[in-house]
Residue frames as a rotation matrix with the C-alpha (Angstrom) as fourth column:
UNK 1
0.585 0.811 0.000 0.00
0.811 -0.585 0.000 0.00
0.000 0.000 -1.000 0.00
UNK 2
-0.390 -0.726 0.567 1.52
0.793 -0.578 -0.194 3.02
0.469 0.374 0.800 -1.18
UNK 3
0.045 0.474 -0.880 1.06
0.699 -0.644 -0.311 6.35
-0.714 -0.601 -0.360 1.03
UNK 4
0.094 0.450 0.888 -0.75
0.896 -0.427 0.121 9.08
0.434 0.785 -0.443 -1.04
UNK 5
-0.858 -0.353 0.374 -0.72
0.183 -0.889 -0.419 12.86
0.480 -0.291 0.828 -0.52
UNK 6
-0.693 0.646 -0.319 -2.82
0.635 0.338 -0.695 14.22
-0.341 -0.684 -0.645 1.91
UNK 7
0.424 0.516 0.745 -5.80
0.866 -0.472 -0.166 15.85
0.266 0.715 -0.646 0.26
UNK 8
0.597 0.268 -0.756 -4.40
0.515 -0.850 0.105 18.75
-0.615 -0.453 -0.646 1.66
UNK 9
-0.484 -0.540 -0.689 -2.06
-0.372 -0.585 0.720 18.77
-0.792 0.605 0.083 -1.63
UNK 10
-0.533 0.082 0.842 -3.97
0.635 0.696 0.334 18.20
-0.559 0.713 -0.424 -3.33
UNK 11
-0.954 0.239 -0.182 -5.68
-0.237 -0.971 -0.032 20.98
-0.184 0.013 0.983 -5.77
UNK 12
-0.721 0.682 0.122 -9.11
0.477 0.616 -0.628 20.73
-0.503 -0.394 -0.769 -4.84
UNK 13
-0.940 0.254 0.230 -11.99
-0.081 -0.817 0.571 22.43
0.333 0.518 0.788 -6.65
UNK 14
-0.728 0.613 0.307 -15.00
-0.343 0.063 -0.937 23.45
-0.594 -0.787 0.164 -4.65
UNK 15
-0.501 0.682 0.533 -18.01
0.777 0.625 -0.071 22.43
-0.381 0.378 -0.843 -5.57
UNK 16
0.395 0.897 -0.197 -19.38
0.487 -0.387 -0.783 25.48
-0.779 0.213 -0.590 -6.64
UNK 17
-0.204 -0.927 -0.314 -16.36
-0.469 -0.189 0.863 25.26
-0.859 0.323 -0.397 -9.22
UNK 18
-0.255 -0.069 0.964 -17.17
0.156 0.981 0.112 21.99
-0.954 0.179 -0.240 -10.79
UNK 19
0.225 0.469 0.854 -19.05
0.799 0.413 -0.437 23.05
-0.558 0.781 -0.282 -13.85
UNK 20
0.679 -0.438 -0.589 -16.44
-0.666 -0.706 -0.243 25.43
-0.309 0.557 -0.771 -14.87
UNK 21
-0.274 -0.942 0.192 -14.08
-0.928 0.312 0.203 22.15
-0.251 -0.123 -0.960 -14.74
UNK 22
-0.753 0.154 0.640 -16.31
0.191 0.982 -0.011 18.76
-0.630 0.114 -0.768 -15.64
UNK 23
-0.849 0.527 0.042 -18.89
-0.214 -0.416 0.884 18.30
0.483 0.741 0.466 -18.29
UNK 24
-0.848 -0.248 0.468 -22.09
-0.217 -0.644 -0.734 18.86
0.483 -0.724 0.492 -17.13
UNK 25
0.407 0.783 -0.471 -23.60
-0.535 0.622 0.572 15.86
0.741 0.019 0.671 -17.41
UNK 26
-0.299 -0.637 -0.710 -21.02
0.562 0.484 -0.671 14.35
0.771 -0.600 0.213 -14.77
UNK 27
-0.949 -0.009 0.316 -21.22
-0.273 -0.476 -0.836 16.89
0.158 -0.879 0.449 -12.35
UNK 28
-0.029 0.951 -0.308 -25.19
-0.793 0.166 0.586 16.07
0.608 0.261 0.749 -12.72
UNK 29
0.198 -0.392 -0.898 -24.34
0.077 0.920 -0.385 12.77
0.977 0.007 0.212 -12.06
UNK 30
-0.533 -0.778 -0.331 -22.12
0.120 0.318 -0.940 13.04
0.837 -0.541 -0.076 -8.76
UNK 31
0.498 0.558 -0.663 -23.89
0.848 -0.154 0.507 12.95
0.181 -0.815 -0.550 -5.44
UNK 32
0.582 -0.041 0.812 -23.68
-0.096 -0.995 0.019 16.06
0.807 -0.089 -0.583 -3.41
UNK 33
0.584 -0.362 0.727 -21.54
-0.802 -0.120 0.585 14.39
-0.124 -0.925 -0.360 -0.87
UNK 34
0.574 -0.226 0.787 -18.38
0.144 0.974 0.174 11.58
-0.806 0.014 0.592 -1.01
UNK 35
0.754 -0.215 0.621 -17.11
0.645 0.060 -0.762 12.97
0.127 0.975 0.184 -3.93
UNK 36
0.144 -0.765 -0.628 -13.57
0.080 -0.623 0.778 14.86
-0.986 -0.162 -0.028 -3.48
UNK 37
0.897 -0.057 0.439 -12.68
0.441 0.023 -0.897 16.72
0.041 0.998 0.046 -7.37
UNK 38
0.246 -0.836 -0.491 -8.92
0.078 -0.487 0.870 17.87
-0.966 -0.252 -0.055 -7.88
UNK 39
0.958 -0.102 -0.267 -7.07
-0.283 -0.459 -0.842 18.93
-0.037 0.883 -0.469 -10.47
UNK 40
-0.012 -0.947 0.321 -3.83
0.444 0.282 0.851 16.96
-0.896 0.153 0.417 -12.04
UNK 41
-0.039 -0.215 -0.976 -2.16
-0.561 -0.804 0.200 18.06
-0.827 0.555 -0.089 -14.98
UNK 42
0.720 0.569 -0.398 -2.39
-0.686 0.493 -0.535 16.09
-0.109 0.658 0.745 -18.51
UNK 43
0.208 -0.746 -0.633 0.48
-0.617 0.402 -0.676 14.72
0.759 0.531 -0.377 -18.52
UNK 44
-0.970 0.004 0.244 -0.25
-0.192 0.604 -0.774 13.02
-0.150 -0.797 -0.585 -15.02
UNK 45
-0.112 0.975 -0.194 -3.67
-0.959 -0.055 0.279 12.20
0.261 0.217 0.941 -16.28
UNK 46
0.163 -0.023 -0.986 -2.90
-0.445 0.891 -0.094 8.65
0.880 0.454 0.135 -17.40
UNK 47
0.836 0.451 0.312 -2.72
-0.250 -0.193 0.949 6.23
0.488 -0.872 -0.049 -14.54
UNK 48
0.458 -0.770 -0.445 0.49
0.882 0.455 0.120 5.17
0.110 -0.448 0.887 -14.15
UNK 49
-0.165 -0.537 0.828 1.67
0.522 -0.759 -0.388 8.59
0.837 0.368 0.405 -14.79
UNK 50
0.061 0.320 0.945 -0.80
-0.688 -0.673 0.272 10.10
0.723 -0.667 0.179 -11.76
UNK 51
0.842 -0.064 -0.535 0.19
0.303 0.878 0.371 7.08
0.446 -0.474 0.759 -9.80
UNK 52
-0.184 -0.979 0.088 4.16
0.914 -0.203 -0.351 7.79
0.361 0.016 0.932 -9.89
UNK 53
-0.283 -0.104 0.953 2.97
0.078 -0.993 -0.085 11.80
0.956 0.050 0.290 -9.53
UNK 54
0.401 0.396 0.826 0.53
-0.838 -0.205 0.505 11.56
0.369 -0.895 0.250 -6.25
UNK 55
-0.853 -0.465 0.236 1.68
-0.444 0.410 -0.797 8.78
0.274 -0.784 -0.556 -4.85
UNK 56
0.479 0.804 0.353 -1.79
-0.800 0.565 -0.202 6.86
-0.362 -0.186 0.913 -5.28
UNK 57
-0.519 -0.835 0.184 -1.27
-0.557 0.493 0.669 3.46
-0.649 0.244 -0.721 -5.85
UNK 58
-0.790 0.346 -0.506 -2.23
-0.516 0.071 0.854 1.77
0.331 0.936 0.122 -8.90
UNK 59
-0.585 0.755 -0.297 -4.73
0.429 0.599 0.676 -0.26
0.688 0.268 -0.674 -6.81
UNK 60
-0.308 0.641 -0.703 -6.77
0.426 -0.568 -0.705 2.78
-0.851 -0.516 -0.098 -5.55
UNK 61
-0.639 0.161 -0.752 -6.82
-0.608 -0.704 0.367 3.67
-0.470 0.692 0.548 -9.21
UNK 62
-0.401 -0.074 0.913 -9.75
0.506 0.813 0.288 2.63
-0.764 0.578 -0.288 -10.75
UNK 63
-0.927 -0.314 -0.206 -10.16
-0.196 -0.064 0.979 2.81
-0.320 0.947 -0.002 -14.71
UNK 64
0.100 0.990 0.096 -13.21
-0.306 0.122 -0.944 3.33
-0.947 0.065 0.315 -15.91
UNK 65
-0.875 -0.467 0.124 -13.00
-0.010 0.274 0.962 1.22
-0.483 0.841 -0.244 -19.71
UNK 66
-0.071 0.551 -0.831 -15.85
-0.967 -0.243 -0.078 2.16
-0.245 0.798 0.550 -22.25
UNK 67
-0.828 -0.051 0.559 -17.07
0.143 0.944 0.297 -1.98
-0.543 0.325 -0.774 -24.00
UNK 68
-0.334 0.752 -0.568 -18.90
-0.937 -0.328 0.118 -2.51
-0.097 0.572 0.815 -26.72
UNK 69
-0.867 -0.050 0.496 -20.76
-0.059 0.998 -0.002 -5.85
-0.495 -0.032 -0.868 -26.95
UNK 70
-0.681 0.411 -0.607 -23.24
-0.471 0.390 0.792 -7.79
0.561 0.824 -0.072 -29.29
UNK 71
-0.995 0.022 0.093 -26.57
-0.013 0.934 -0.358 -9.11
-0.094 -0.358 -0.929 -27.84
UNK 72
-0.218 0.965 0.148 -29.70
0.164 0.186 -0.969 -10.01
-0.962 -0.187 -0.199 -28.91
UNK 73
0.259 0.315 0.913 -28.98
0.915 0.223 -0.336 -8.98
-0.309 0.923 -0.230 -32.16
UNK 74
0.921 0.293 0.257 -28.10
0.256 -0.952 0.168 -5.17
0.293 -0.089 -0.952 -30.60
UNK 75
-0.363 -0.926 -0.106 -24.94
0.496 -0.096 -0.863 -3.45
0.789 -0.365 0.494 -30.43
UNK 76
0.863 0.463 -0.203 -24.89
0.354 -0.266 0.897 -2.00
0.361 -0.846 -0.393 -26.57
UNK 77
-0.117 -0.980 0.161 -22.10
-0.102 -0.150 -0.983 -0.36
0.988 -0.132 -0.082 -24.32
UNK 78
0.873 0.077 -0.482 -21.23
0.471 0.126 0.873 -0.80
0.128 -0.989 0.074 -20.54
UNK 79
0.368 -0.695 0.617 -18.73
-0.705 -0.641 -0.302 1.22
0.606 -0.324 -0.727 -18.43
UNK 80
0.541 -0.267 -0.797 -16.30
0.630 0.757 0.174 -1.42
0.557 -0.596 0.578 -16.46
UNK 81
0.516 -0.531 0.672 -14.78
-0.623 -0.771 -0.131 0.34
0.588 -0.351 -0.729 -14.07
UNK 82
0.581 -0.660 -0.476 -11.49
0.692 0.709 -0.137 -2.16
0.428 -0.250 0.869 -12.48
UNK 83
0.581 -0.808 -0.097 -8.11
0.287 0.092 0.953 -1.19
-0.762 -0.582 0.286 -10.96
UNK 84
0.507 -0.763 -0.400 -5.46
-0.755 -0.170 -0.633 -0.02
0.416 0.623 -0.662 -12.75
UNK 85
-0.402 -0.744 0.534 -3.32
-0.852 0.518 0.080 -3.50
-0.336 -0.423 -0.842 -10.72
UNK 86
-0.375 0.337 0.863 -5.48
-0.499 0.712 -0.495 -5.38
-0.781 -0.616 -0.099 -12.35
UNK 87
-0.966 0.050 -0.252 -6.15
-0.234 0.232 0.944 -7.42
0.106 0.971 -0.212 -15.77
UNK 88
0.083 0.996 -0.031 -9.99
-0.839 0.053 -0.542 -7.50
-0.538 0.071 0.840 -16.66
UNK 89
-0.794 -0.233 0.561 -10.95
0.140 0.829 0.542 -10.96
-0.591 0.509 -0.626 -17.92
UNK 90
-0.517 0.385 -0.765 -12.73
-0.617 -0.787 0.021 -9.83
-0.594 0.482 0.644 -20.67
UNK 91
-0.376 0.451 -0.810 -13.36
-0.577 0.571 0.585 -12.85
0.726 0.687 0.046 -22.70
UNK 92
-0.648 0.086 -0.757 -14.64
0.460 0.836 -0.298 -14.65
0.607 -0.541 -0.581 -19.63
UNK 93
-0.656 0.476 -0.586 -15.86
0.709 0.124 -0.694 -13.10
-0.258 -0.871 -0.419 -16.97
UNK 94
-0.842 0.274 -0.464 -16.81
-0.343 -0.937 0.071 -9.56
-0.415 0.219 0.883 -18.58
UNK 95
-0.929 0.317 -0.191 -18.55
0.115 0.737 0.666 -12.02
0.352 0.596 -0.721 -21.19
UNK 96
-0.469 0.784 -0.406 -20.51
0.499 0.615 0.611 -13.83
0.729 0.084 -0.679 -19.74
UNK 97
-0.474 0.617 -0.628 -21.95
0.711 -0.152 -0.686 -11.14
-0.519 -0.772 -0.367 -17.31
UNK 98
-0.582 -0.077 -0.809 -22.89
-0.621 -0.600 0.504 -9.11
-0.525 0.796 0.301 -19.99
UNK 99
0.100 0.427 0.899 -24.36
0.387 0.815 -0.430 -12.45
-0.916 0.391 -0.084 -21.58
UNK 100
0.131 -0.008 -0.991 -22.74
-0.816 -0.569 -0.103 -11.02
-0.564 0.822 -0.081 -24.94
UNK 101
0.983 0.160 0.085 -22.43
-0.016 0.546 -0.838 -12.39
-0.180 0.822 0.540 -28.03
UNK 102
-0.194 -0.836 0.514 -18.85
0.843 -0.409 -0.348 -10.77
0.501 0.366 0.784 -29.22
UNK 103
0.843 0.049 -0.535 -17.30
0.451 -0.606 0.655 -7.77
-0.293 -0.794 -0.533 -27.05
UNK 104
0.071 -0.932 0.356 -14.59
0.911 -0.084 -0.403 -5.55
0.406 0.354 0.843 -27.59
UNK 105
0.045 0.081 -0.996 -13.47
0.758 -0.652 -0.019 -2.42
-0.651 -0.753 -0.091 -26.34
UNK 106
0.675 0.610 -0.414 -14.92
0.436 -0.783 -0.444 0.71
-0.595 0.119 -0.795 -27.42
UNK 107
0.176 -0.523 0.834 -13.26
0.957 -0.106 -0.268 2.79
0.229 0.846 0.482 -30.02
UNK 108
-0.576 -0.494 -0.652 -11.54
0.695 -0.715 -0.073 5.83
-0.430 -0.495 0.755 -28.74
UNK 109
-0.858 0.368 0.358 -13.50
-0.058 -0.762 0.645 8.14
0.510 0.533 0.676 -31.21
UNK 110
-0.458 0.874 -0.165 -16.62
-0.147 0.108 0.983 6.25
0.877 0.474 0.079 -29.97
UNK 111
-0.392 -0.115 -0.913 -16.28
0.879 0.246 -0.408 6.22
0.272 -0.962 0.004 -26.40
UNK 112
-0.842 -0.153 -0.517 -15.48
0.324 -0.910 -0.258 9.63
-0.431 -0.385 0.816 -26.31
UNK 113
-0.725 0.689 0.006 -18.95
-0.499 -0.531 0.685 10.44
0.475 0.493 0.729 -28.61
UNK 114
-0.131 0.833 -0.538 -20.84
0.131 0.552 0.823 8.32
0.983 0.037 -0.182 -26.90
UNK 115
-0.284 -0.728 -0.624 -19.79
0.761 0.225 -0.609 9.33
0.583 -0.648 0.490 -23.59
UNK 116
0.583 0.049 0.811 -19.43
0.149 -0.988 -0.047 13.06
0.798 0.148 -0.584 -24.19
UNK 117
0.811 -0.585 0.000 -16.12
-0.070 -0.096 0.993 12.68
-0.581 -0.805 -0.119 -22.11
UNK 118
0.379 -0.918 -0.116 -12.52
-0.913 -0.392 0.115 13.22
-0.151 0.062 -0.987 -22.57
UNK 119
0.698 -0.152 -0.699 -10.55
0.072 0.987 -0.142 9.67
0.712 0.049 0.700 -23.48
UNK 120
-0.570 -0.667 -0.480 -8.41
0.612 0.045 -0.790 9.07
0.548 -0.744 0.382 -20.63
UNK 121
-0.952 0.025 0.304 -10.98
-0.267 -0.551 -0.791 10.57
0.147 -0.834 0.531 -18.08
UNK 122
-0.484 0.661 -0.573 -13.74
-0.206 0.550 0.809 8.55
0.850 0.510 -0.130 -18.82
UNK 123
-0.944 -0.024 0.328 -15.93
-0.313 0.373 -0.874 8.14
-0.102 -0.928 -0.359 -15.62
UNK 124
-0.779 0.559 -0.286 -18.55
0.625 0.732 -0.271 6.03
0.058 -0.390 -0.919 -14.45
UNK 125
0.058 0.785 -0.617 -20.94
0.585 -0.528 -0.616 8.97
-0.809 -0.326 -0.490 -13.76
UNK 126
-0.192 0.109 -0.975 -22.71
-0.641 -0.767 0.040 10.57
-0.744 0.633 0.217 -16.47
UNK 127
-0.913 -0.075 0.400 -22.43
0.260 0.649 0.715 7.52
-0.313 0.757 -0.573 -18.75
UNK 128
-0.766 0.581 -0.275 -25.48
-0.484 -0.240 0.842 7.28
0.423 0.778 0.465 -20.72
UNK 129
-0.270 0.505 0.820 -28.26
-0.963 -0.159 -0.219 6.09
0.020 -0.848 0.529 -19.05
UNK 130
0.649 0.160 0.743 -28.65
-0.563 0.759 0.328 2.86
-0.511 -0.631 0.583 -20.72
UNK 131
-0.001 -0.985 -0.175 -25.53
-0.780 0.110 -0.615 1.94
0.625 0.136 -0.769 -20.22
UNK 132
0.881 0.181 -0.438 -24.91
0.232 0.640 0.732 -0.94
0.413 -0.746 0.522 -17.90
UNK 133
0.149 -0.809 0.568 -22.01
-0.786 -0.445 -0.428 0.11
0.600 -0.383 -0.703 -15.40
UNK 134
0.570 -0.573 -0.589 -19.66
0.298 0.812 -0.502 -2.83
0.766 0.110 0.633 -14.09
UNK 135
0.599 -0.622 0.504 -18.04
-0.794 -0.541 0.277 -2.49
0.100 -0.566 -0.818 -11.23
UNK 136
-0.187 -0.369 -0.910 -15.30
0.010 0.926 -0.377 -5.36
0.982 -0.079 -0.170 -10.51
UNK 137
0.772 0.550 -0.320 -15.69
0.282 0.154 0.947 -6.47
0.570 -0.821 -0.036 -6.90
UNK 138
-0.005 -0.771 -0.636 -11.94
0.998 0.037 -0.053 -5.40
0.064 -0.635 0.770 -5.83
UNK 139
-0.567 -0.027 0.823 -12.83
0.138 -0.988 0.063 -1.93
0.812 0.149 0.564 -6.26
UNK 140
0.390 0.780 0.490 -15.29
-0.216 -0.440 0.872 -2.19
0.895 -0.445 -0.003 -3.90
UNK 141
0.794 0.034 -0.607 -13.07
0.591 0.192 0.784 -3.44
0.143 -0.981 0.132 -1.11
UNK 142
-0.417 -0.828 0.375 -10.37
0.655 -0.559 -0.508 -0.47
0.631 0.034 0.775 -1.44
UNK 143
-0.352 0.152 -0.923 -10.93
0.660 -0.659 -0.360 2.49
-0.663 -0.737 0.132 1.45
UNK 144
0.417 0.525 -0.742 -11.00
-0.053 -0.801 -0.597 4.52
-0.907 0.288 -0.306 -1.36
UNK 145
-0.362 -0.486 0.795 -10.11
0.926 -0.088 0.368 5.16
-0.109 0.869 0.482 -5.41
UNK 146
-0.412 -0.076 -0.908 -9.24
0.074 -0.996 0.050 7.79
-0.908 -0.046 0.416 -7.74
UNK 147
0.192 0.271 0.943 -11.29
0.903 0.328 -0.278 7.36
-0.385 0.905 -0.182 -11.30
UNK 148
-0.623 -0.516 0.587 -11.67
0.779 -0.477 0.407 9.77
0.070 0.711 0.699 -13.75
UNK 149
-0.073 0.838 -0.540 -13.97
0.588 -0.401 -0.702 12.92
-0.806 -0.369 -0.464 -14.13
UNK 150
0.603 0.779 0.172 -14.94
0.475 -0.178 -0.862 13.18
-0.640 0.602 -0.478 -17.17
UNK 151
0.935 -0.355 0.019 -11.94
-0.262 -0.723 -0.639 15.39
0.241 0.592 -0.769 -18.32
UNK 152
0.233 -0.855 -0.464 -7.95
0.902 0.368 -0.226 14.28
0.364 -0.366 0.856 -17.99
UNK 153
-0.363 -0.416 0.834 -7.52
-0.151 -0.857 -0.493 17.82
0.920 -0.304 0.248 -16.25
UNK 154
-0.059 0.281 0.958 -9.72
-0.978 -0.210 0.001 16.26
0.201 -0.936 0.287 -13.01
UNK 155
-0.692 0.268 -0.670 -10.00
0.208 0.963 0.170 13.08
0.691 -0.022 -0.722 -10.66
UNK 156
0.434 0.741 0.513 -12.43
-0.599 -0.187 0.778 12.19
0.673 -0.645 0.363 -8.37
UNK 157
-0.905 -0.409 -0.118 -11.36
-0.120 0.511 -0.851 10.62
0.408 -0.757 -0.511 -4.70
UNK 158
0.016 0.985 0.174 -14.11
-0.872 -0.072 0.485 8.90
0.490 -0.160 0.857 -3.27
UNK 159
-0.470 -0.107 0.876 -15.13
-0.520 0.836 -0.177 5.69
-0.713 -0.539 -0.448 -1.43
UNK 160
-0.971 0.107 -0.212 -15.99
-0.098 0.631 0.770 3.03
0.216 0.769 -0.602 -3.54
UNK 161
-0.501 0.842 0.201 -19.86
0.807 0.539 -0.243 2.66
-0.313 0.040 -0.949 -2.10
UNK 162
-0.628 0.446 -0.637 -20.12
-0.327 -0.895 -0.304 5.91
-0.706 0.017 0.708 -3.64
UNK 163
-0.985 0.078 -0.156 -20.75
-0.097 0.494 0.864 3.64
0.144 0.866 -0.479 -7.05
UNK 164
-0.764 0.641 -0.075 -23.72
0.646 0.759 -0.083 2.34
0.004 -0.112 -0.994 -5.57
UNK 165
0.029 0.774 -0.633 -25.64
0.032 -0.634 -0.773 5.90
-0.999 0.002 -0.043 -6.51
UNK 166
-0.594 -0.273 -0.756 -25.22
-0.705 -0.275 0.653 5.24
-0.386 0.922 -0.030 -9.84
UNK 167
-0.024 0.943 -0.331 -28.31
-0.912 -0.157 -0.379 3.90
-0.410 0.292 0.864 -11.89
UNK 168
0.674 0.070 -0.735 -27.20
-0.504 0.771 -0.389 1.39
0.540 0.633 0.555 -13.92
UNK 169
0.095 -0.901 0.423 -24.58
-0.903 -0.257 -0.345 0.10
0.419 -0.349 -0.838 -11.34
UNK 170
0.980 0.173 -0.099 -23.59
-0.162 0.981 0.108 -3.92
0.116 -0.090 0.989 -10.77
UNK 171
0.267 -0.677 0.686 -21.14
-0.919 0.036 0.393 -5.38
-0.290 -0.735 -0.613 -8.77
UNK 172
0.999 -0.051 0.019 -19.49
0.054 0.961 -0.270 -8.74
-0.005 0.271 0.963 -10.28
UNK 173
0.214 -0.938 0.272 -15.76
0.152 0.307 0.939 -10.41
-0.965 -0.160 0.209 -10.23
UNK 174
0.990 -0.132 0.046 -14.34
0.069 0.172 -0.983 -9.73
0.122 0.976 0.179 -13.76
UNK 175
0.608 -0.786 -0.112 -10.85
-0.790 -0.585 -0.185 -9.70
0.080 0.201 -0.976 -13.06
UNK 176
0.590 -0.348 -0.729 -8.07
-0.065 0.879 -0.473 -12.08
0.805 0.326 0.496 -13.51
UNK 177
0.918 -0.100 -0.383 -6.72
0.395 0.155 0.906 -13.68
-0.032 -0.983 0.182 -10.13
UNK 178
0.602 -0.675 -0.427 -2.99
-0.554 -0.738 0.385 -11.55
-0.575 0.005 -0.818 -9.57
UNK 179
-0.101 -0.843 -0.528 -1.14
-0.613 -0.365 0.701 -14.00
-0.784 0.394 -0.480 -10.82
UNK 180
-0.254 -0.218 0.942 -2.24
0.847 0.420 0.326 -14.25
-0.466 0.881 0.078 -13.97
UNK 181
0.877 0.480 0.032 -2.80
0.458 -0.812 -0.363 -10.61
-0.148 0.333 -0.931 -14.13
UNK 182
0.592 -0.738 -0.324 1.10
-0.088 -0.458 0.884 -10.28
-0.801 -0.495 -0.336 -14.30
């Protein structure tokens, strides 16, 4: 477990900031409490990059990944939202909760249009509504993670049962045990 800065360096942006700084379906989106928003720079966006910078470790970061998948005949998207220490088992586990047909991950153009988010800030909140949102289950036992917000200029810090205000929101194992995530 890697020690993180204390929010006090962190650059915080009040809430009555936010929707100069997130798009404004997200901010929409975020409860009014639980939700901590800072500002990193772009080049500490990515997560290993804002890992190495704050001193979060990669498994408080989760990644919020954008899937397209094939079912019923319909093309559909879900938000997975995992660890950054961790390897999604996509052809397995993602699969078959998802009961897809064929799955793949989202096209950067099409994330980001379907989204209406930044690539590389991609968060859970705001998604489209029917979206299905994915949570893996090791996210939920972290104290806390940093995901994206919507823009690679902000994260959110938050406890993980914030998730559970989100609409479309489902808890399930999709990751690959550590080692075979190495």
């Amino acid at each position: 477990m890697h020690s993180h800065e204390p929010l006090s360096q962190l650059d915080i942006i009040p809430p009555d900031q936010l929707a100069a700084h997130l798009p404004a379906h997200v901010v929409a989106h975020l409860p009014p409490n639980g939700v901590t928003v800072f500002a990193v720079t772009d080049d500490a966006s990515d997560t290993a990059a804002f890992s190495a910078r704050y001193g979060f470790g990669l498994e408080d970061c989760a990644n919020t990944i954008v899937i397209k998948y094939k079912k019923d005949g319909a093309e559909h998207y879900a938000a997975i939202v995992t660890l950054g220490s961790l390897r999604l088992d996509i052809n397995g586990a993602v699969k078959a909760h998802l009961g897809a047909k064929r799955l793949s991950f989202a096209a950067r153009e099409v994330a980001v249009e379907h989204s209406g988010m930044e690539f590389g800030g991609i968060t859970a909140f705001g998604v489209p509504e029917d979206w299905r949102v994915l949570v893996d289950a090791a996210v939920m036992e972290r104290k806390q993670v940093v995901m994206g917000a919507g823009v690679r200029l902000a994260k959110l810090l938050l406890a993980p049962a914030v998730l559970r205000t989100l609409k479309n929101y489902e808890v399930a194992s999709l990751t690959l045990p550590p080692e075979e995530s190495a």
